[in-house]
C-alpha positions in Angstrom: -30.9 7.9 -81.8 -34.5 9.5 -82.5 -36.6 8.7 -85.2 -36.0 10.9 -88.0 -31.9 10.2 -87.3 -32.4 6.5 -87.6 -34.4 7.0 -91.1 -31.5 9.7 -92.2 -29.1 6.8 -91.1 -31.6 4.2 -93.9 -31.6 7.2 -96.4 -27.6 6.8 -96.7 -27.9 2.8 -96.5 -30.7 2.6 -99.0 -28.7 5.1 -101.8 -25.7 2.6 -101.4 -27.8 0.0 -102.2 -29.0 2.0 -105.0 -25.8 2.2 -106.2 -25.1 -0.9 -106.2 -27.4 -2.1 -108.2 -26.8 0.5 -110.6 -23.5 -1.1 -111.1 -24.6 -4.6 -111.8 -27.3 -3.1 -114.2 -24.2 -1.2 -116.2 -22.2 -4.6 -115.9 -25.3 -6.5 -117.8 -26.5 -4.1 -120.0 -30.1 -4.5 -118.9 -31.9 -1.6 -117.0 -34.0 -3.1 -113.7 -37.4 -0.6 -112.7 -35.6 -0.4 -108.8 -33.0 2.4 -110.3 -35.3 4.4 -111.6 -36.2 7.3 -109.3 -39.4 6.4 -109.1 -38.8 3.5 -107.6 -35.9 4.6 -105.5 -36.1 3.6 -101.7 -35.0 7.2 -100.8 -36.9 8.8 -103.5 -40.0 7.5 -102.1 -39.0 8.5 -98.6 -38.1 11.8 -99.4 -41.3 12.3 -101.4 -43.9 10.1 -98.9 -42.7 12.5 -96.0 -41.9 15.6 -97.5 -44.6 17.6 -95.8 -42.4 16.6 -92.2 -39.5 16.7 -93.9 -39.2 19.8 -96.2 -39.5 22.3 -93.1 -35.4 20.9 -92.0 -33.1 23.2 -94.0 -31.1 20.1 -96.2 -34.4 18.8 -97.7 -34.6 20.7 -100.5 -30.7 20.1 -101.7 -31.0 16.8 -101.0 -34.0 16.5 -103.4 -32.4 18.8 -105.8 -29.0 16.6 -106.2 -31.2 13.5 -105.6 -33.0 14.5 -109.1 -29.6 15.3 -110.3 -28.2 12.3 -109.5 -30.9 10.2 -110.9 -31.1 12.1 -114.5 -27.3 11.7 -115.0 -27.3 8.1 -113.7 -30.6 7.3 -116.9 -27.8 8.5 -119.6 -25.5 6.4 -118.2 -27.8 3.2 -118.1 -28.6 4.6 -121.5 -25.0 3.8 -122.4 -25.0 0.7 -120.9 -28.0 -0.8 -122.7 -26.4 0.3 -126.1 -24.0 -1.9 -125.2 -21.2 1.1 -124.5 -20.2 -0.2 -121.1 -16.9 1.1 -121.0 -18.1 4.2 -121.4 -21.2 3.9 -118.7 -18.2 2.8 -116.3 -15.9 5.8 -117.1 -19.3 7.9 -116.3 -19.4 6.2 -112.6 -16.2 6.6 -111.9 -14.1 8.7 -109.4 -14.0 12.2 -110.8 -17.1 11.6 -112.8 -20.5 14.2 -112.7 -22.3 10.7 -111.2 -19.9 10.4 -108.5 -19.8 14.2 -107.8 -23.2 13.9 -107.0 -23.5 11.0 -105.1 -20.5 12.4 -102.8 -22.3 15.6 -102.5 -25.9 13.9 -102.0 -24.1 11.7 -99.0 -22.4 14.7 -97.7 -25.6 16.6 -97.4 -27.0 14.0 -95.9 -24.9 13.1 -93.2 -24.9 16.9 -92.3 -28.7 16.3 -91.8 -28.6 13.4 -89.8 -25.3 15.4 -87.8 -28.3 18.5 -87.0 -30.3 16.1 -86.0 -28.9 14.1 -83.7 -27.6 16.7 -82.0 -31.1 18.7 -81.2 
């Protein structure tokens, strides 16, 4: 696997772990910095290396619903830390705008890493 696959490959690994720890912020009630998309692990990537990576043809969806994805997942933590938890866990659920995203965010990016590989 080249490269840029390998770090398409992390990009998918690191927003699960994202996730995650989205999840145990909603159980607690108490927001972390690492969700924010600042401090995101693909964030950063996709910003750090955008002058390599904005020339492939998924970039600039994958930052679009990677914004997306980030503003709706701040007015769920919102609704955590006002102590509406149920709520913030209907939002990440199956069906939800959050999860939408996120399937359409992972989609786009395995169809990256699928061009990719196979130049």
């Amino acid at each position: 696997m080249n490269n840029l696959a390998n770090e398409i490959y992390q990009a998918i690994v690191k927003h699960t772990a994202w996730k995650k720890r989205l999840h145990q912020v909603i159980e607690t009630g108490k927001k972390t910095q690492d969700i924010d998309v600042e401090h995101c692990e693909l964030g950063k990537w996709l910003k750090e290396h955008a002058a390599l990576l904005s020339s492939h043809r998924h970039y600039s969806s994958i930052v679009d619903l990677h914004n997306k994805l980030h503003k709706e997942a701040d007015q769920i933590v919102n609704l955590a830390s006002r102590g509406r938890t149920t709520e913030a866990k209907m939002a990440i659920e199956y069906g939800s705008e959050f999860e939408h995203l996120s399937q359409n965010l992972v989609r786009n990016i395995i169809a990256w890493h699928d061009v990719v590989t196979k130049k």
